[in-house]
N, C-alpha and C positions, 0 to 999 in steps of 0.2 A: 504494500500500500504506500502511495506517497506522503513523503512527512506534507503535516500543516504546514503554510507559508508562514504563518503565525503576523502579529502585527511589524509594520515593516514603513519604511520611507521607501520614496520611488526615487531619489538621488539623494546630493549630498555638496555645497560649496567645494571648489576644487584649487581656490586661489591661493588659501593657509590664510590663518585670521589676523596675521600683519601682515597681508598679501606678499607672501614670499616669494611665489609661485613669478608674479610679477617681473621684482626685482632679480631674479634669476634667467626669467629669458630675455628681460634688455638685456643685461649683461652680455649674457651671453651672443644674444645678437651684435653686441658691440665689439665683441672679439673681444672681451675683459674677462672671459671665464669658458672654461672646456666644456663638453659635451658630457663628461661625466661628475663636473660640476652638477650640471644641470641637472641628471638625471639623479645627484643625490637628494637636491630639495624636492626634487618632485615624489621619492618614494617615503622619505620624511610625511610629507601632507600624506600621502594614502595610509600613509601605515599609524599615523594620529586620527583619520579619518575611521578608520576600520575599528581603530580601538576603544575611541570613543563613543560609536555606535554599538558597538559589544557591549561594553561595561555599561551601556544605557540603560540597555535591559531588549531590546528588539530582538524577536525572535527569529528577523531574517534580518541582514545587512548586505546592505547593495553594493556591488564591485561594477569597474569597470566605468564607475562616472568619471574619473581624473579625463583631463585630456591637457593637452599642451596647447592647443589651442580654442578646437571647438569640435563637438562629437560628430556633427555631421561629414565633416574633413575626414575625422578619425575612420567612420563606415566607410569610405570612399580610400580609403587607404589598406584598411583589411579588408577590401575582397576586389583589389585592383582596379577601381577605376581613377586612376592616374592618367591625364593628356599626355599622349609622349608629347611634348613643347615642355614638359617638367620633367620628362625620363631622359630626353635629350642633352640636361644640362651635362650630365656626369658626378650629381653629387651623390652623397650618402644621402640613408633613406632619413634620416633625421631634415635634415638640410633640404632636400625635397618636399617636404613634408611642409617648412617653413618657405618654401619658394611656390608653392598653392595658396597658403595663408597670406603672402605678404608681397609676394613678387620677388625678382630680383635681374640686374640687368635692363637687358630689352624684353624682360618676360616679366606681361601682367599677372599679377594674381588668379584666383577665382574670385567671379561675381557674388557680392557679399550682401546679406539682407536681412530683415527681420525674422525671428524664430515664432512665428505664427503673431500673436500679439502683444508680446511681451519687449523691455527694452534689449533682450539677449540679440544677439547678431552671428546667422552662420554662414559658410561657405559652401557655395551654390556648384553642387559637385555637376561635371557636363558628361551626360550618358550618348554613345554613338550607337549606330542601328548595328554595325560590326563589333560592341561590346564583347570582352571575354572576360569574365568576372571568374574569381577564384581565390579560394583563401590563402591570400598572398602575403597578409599582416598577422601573428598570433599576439598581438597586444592581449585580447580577451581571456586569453589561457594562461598567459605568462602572469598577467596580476592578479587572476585568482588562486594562481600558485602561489604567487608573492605572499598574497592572503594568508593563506593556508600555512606558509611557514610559518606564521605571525601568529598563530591559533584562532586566527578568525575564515570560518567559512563566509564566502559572499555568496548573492545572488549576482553573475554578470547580468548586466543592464545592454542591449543593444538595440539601437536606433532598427524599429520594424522595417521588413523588405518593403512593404508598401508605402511608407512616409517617405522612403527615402527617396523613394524612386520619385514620388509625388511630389519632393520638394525637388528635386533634379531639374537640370532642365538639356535638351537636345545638344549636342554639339554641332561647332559652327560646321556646316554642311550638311548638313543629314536633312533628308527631302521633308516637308513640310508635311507630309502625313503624317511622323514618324513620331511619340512619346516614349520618354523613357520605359512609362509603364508596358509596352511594348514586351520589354525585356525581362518583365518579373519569374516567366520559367527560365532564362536562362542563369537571375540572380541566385535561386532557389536551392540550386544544388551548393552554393558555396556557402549559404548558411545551415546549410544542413550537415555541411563538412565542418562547419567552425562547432553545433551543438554537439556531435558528435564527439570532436575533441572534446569538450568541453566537460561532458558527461565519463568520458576516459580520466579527465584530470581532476574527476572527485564532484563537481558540479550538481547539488540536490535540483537546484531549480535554474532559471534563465528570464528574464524579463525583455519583452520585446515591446519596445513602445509604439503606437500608435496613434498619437495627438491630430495626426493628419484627418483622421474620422471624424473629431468635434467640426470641420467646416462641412459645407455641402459637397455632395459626393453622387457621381452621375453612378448609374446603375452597372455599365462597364466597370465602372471602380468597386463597385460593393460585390460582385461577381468577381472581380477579383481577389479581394481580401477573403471571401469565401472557399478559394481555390486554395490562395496560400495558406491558410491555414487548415486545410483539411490534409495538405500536400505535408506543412510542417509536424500537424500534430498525429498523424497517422506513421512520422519515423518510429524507428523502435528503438535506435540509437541513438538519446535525446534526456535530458532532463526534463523535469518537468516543466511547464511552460505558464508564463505570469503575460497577459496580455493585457497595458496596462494602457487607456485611452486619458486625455484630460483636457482638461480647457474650453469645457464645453460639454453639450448635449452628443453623446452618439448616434443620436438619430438611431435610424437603421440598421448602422454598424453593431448597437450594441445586439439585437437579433442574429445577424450572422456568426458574430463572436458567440453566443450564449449555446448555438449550435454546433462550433466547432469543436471539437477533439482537443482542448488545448484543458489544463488544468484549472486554470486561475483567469480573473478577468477585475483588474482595476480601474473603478469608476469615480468620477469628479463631482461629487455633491455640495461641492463649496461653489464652483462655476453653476453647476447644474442639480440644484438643487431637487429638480423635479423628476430626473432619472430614478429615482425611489420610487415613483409611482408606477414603471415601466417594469420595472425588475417582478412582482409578482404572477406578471404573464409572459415571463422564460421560466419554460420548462426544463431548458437547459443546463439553468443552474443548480437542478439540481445535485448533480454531480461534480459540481464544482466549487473552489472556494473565490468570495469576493472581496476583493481589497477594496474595504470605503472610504473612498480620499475624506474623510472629515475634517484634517487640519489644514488651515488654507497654508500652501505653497508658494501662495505668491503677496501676501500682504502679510502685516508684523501686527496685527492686532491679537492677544490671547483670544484663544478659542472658550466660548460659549461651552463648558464642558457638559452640564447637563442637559442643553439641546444637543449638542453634538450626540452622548450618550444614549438620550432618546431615540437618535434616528438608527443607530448602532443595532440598539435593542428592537425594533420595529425592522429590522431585515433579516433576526432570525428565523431559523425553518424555511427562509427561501432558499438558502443554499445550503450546502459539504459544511462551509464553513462559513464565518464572518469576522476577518480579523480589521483590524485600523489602521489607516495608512493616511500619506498627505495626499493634497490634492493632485499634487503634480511633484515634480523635483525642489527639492530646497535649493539648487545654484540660484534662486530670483531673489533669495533674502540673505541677511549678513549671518555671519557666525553666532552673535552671543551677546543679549544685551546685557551681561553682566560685566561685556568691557564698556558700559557705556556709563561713564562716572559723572559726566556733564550734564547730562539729562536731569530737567526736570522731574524730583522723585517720585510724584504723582502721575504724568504722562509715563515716567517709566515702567510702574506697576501694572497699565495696561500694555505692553507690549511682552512679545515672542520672537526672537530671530531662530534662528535655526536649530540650536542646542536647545531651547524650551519647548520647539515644537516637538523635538526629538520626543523631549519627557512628557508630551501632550498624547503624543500617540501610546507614549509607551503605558499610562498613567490610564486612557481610556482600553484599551487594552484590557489590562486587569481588573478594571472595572466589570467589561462585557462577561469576563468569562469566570471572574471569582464575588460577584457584587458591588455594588458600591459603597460597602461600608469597608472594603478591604482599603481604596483609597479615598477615604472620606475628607481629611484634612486636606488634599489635594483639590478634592471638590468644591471644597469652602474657600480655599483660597482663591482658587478660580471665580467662584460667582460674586465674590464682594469685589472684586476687580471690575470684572465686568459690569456690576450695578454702579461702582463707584464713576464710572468711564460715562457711564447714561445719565447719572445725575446729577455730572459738575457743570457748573455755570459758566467755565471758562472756556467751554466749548463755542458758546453763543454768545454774540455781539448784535444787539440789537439795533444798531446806527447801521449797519450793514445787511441787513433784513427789512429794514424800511427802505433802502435804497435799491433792493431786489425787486421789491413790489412797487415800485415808483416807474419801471423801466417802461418805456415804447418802443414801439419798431421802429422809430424815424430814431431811435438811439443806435442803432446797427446799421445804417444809413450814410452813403456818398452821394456826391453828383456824378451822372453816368461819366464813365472813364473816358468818352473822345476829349471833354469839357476838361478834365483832369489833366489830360496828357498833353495837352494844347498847354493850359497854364504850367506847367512844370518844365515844359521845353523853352521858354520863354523865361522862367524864373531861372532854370538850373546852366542853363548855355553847352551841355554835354556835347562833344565831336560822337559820332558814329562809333555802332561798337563799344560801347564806354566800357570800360574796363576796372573793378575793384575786387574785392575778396568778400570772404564771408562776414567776418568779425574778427574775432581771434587773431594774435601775433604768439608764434612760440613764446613758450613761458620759460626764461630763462633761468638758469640757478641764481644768481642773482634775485631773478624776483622772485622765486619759490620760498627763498632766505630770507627774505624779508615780509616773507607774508609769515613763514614759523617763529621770526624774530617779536614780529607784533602780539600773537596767536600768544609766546612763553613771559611777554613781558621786558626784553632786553632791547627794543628799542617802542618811543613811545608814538601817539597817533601821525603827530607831526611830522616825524621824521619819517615813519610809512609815507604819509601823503607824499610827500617830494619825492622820496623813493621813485613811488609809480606816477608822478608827473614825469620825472627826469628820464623813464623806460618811457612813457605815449611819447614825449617828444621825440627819441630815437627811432622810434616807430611810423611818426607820422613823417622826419624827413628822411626817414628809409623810401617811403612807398613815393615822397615828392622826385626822389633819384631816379626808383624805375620807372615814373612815367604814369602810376595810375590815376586814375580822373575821377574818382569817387572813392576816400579813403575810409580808414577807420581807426580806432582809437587803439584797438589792439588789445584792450580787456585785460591789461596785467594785473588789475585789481583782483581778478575774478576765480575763484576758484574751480569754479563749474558752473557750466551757465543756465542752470536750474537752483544748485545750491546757492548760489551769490545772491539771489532775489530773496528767497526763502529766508534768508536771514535776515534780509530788512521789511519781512513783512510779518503783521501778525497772524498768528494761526497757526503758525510751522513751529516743528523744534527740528535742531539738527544732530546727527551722529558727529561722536569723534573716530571712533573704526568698524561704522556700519557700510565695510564695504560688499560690493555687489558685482561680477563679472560683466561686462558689455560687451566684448569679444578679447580676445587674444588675451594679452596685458592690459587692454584697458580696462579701468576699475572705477564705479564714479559709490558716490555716497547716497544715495537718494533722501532729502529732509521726507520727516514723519508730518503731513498737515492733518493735525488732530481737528482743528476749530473753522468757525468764520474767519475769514483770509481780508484782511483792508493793509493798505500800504500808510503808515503814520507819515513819512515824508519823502520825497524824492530818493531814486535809488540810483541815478545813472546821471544827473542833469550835470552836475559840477564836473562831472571826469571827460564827456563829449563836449560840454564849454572851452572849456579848458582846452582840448585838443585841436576844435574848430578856430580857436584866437592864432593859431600856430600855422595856416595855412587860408589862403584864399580859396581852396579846393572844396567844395562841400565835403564834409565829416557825418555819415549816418550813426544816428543813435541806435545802439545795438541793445534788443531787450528779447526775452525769453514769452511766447505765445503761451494762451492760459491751457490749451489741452496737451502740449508738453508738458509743459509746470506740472500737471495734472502726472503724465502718462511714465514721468520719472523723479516722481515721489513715491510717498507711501500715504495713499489717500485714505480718508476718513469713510466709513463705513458705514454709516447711518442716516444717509441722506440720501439723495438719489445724484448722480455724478453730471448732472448736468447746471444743478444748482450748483456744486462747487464749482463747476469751470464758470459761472457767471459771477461770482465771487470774485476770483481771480483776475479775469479780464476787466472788473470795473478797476481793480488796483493797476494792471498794466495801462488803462484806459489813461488814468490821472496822470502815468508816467508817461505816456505819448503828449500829450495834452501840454507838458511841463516841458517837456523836448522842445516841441513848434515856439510855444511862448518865450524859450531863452535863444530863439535863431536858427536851429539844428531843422534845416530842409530836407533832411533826408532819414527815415526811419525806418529800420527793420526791425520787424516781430518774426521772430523764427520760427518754426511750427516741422521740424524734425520729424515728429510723431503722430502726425498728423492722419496716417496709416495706422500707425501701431495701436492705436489702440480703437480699429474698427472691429467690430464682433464677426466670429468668424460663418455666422451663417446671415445668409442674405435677409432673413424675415428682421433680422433684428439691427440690418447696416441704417436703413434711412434714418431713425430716431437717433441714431448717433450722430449721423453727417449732419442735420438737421442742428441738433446742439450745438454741435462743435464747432461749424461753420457763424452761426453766430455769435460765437463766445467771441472769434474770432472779431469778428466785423465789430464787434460791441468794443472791443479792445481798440479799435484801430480810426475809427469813424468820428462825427462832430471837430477834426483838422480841417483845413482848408484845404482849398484846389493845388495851393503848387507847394503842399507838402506829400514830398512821395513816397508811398509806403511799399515797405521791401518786403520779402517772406523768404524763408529758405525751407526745399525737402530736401531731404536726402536719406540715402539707403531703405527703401521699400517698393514693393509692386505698384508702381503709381497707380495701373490701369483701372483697380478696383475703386479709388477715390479721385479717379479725371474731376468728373462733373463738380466735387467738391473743392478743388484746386481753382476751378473758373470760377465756384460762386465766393468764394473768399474776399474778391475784389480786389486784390493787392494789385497793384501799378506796377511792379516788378518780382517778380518769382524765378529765386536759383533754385534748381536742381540739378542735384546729382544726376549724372551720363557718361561721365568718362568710361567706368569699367562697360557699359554697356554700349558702346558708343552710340548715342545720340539715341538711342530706341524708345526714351521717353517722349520723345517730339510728336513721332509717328500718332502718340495716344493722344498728345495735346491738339493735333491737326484734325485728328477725328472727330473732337466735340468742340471746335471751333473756339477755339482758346485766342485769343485776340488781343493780349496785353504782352508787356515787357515780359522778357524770360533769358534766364542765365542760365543756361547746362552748360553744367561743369566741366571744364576742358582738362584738367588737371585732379587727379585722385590722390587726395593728402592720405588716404588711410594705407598706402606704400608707399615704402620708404623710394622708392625709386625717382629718378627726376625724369620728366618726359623730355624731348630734346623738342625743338621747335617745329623741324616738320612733321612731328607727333599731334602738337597742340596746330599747327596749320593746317593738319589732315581733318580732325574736328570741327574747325571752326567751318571752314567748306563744307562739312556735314552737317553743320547745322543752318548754313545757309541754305541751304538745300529745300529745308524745312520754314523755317524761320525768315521773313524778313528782315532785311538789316537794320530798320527802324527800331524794330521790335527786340533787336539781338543785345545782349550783353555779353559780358567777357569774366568769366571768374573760376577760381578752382571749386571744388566740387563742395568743399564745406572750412570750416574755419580752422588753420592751420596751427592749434593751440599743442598738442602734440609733437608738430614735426622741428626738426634741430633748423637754427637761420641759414649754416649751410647748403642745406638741399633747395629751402624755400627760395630763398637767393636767388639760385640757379634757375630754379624751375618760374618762378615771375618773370627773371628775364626772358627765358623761352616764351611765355604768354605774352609778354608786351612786343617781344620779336613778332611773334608769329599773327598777334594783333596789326601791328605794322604794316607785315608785309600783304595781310587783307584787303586793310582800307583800300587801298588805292584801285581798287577790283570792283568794288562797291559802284561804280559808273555816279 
């Protein structure tokens, strides 16, 4: 008989909780540390990862979450899908590895994007119709052997044949019938070879994720997930099998799962609460055991233990078994709010990072299966947390509630854009092409040191402030050298351009090491917005004044959009999220407002996320576009004609939110296209998108510089698309990450390859 899965997490943070993980592969990317440097911090995290989930108390612990960079890379590595243009180079398979991820040379990276709707970011593996997949990586075996010496058995976790393939996309040639999915009998046999091993190397169970089912899924797709898993679960040489779905409703998927041959089936009652109502008509599960995501995965609020409990208790008898697990993987939240000493005491008794939720699941667990008096004191501690969190007043701001309900729609309101873009051509004098960056100027050690300097006390406000005037001015007669015609202040104050607001606004607290993976190395902090959200005074005016005095060249004011702000924090739970985004944008609103009134003609609200946090099934996209789009416009709106407002996307499937990108209103819209060259355009010419637009010619997220007729090949691509009226010039997003030396290089190339355009333009 197979053992119980028993209660369990479906991942686990892989950065190390002073992000080690981090500083080990710059390093190492810097050529300042070996290969098995590297490989010793990384087996450190797993092997404090494993043991801390052991000694938790969970009755399964998951292997096989570490990755070095991002797990969808990793699938695409164990069962060979590698572009020869990355086997071609001749490097080791580490090195390879990190030239998919990152680029290197005259070779792009992989196309890089959102991980369904979360802020994670993967790489976008490319499947050809002559694919030969085969288990060509044993990372999977090798770390649950690691495991194993360590005396911890894991469950390996692997990214499902079907998500993977579903997030894949075609390689460049392959005829336009052709989808990855295509290929799923030919993937099938090399996962069948990896569980096989795996089951050899001691292996009780296997987890195969599936997140790709919570969106809509045409019947070709759910006929096929029906195949693979009948094909998978009908091996003999296999451990048992955890098919683990989240972020959403299964739909459909969860009937053909409850039919398969597979052991186990993990569902998301935190996303999808009403999936419980479903489960009583699978007969399927009978014979098998259910993992109930009950602790949320992706937000730091303590869990509701005795509703949680509830719902626990109300799905026995439908299945084998019922043990507790999280909604999704813990990589979305930080380690451990017990490192969080700055925290307000009271806002921090209602939170859980990742080690509380550990003991959330571990703690309802024992409840299900030995009562609730076994942990009772755990229970009490729980609900007075939670009633305390309900009934503090610090939550609510009442001057900000009456200004909710005061709103009109001529508050979300411009004069039509011809009238806009007439007065702003006339106010602003821009040449063709105009040319500037995102926001962000590298963040120099210098000013990193003086932001820790201020932060410990050893130097005081004053001497900060000149600090990051004396970097904007370097800044701003940087960008007057190379030539650009619309600058920016370069944001050395800033620490992250969601944290930097959130601090001067109320409603938020912030982490000192609640950090969170975004891809690779990068790591950001996301502030906790417990409350009503109002800005007490300006957050931006004096640092874009100040930079604008320094130049005749227009200086846009750079500020952060309210459904970012929203989609990379850690949002309040108790309201409906649309109210909070209106929140938020009346305080950016005040700070646009405050922009125009001190001279600053040029303003950007960035809106990164402006995808990410669309729901993944279509019945429930419009009420969000709907929202967001005005939170938006409410943010930006009641300025005048020739103040022009900027927006940045980047990194997402634009095509699913076009129409919401045009109703925005913004006067000028960067987006990211470099890695994909220009293929964003195509979606914007479809729904007749008819304002300023900047695809990005230049991809900061590789370290690589493009050389000029790279960025000249582009920009002819986008003229293509694009009239030149209409066209701007800018890298793909704000270059806050990248070293002056590359940026250097790679501006001159855009101003070069700007250059040698214009004159073409007729």
């Amino acid at each position: 008989m197979t053992t119980k899965i028993g209660s369990t997490v479906l991942g686990y943070p892989r950065i190390g909780p002073d992000r080690e993980l981090k500083r080990a592969l710059e390093s190492y990317w810097a050529g300042r540390s070996s290969a098995d440097d590297l490989r010793a911090v990384a087996g450190k995290i797993r092997a404090d990862s494993w043991r801390f989930l052991a000694d938790a108390g969970l009755d399964s612990v998951p292997g096989n979450t570490f990755s070095y960079y991002d797990q969808v890379l990793d699938t695409a590595v164990t069962f060979g899908a590698v572009p020869s243009r990355y086997t071609e180079l001749g490097l080791n398979p580490l090195d390879t590895y990190f030239a998919m991820a990152r680029g290197v040379d005259s070779t792009p990276p992989l196309e890089m994007t959102k991980w369904f709707d979360t802020n994670y970011h993967y790489l976008v593996p490319e499947i050809s119709p002559q694919e030969r997949f085969s288990l060509s990586d044993r990372t999977p075996v090798e770390q649950f052997r690691e495991a194993s010496e360590q005396g911890v058995t894991t469950r390996p976790v692997l990214v499902g044949p079907l998500t993977f393939l579903l997030l894949s996309k075609p390689a460049e040639g392959s005829p336009d019938s052709f989808t990855p999915l295509d290929k799923l009998d030919d993937l099938l046999p090399a996962y069948a070879a990896l569980l096989a091993e795996l089951k050899r190397a001691g292996a009780e169970w296997v987890q195969l994720d599936e997140p790709a089912f919570a969106a809509d899924r045409t019947q070709a797709e759910l006929d096929a997930l029906r195949e693979a898993y009948r094909t998978l679960g009908e091996l003999s040489d296999r451990p048992a099998l955890l098919v683990a779905g989240y972020f959403g409703d299964l739909g459909d998927a969860l009937d053909v799962l409850a039919d398969s041959p597979v052991e186990a089936l993990g569902v998301d009652l935190v996303t999808s609460p009403s999936t419980i109502d479903k489960l009583p008509g699978l007969t399927g599960l009978r014979n098998k055991s259910v993992v109930a995501g009950l602790v949320d995965g992706r937000n730091i609020w303590r869990t509701d233990l005795d509703k949680a409990l509830t719902t626990g208790a109300t799905l026995l008898g439908l299945a084998d078994e019922v043990a507790i697990g999280t909604s999704c993987s813990l990589l979305h939240v930080p380690y451990d709010v017990e490192a969080e000493a700055q925290i307000d005491p009271q806002v921090k008794s209602w939170l859980a990072f990742a080690a509380q939720k550990v003991r959330e699941v571990v703690v309802l667990g024992r409840a299900l299966r030995e009562g609730r008096g076994a942990v009772a004191d755990a229970l009490a501690e729980a609900a007075a947390a939670v009633a305390d969190r309900a009934a503090a007043d610090r939550i609510r701001n009442g001057e900000v509630q009456t200004r909710l309900r005061a709103l009109r729609p001529a508050d979300s309101r411009r004069n039509d854009y011809a009238q806009r873009q007439k007065a702003q051509e006339e106010a602003l004098q821009l040449p063709p092409l105009p040319t500037t960056t995102i926001g962000s100027f590298p963040q120099t050690t210098d000013v990193r040191k003086a932001r820790a300097a201020l932060r410990n006390g050893t130097i005081d406000a004053a001497t900060y402030k000149q600090r990051m005037r004396d970097e904007i001015q370097r800044v701003i007669e940087r960008q007057e050298e190379l030539g650009l015609d619309v600058l920016v202040h370069g944001e050395p104050e800033r620490n992250d351009m969601v944290q930097y607001f959130s601090e001067l606004m109320d409603g938020f607290v912030s982490t000192h090491k609640g950090w969170v993976q975004s891809y690779g190395s990068r790591c950001v902090r996301p502030p906790i917005l417990f409350g009503d959200v109002s800005r007490p005074n300006p957050m931006t005016v004096e640092w874009a004044t100040y930079a604008q005095k320094l130049t005749d060249k227009p200086v846009k004011g750079m500020l952060t959009g309210p459904v970012t702000i929203l989609a990379w924090s850690f949002v309040r739970d108790d309201q409906p999220l649309a109210d909070t985004a209106k929140q938020v944008a009346l305080a950016i609103r005040d700070e646009v407002h405050d922009l125009e009134a001190a001279g600053i003609r040029v303003v950007q609200v960035d809106e990164p996320a402006l995808r990410e946090l669309l729901p993944l099934r279509a019945v429930q996209q419009k009420h969000y576009l709907d929202w967001a789009v005005e939170s938006f416009r409410l943010a930006t709106s009641g300025v005048t004609d020739t103040t022009q407002i900027h927006t940045h996307l980047c990194y997402s499937e634009f095509g699913d939110v076009i129409n919401a990108i045009v109703a925005l209103e913004a006067d000028v819209t960067s987006i990211e296209a470099a890695r994909s060259r220009m293929e964003v355009l195509s979606d914007l010419n479809a729904v007749g998108f008819a304002k300023g637009v900047g695809p990005g010619v230049y991809d900061i997220h590789s370290p690589r510089v493009p050389e000029t007729e790279e960025v000249t090949s582009l920009l002819r691509a986008a003229l293509e698309a694009v009239p030149a009226q209409r066209l701007w010039v800018n890298p793909d997003c704000g270059l806050k990450t990248r070293g002056y030396a590359e940026v250097n290089t790679a501006l001159k190339n855009v101003i070069s390859a700007t250059a040698a355009v214009r004159p073409t333009l007729g």
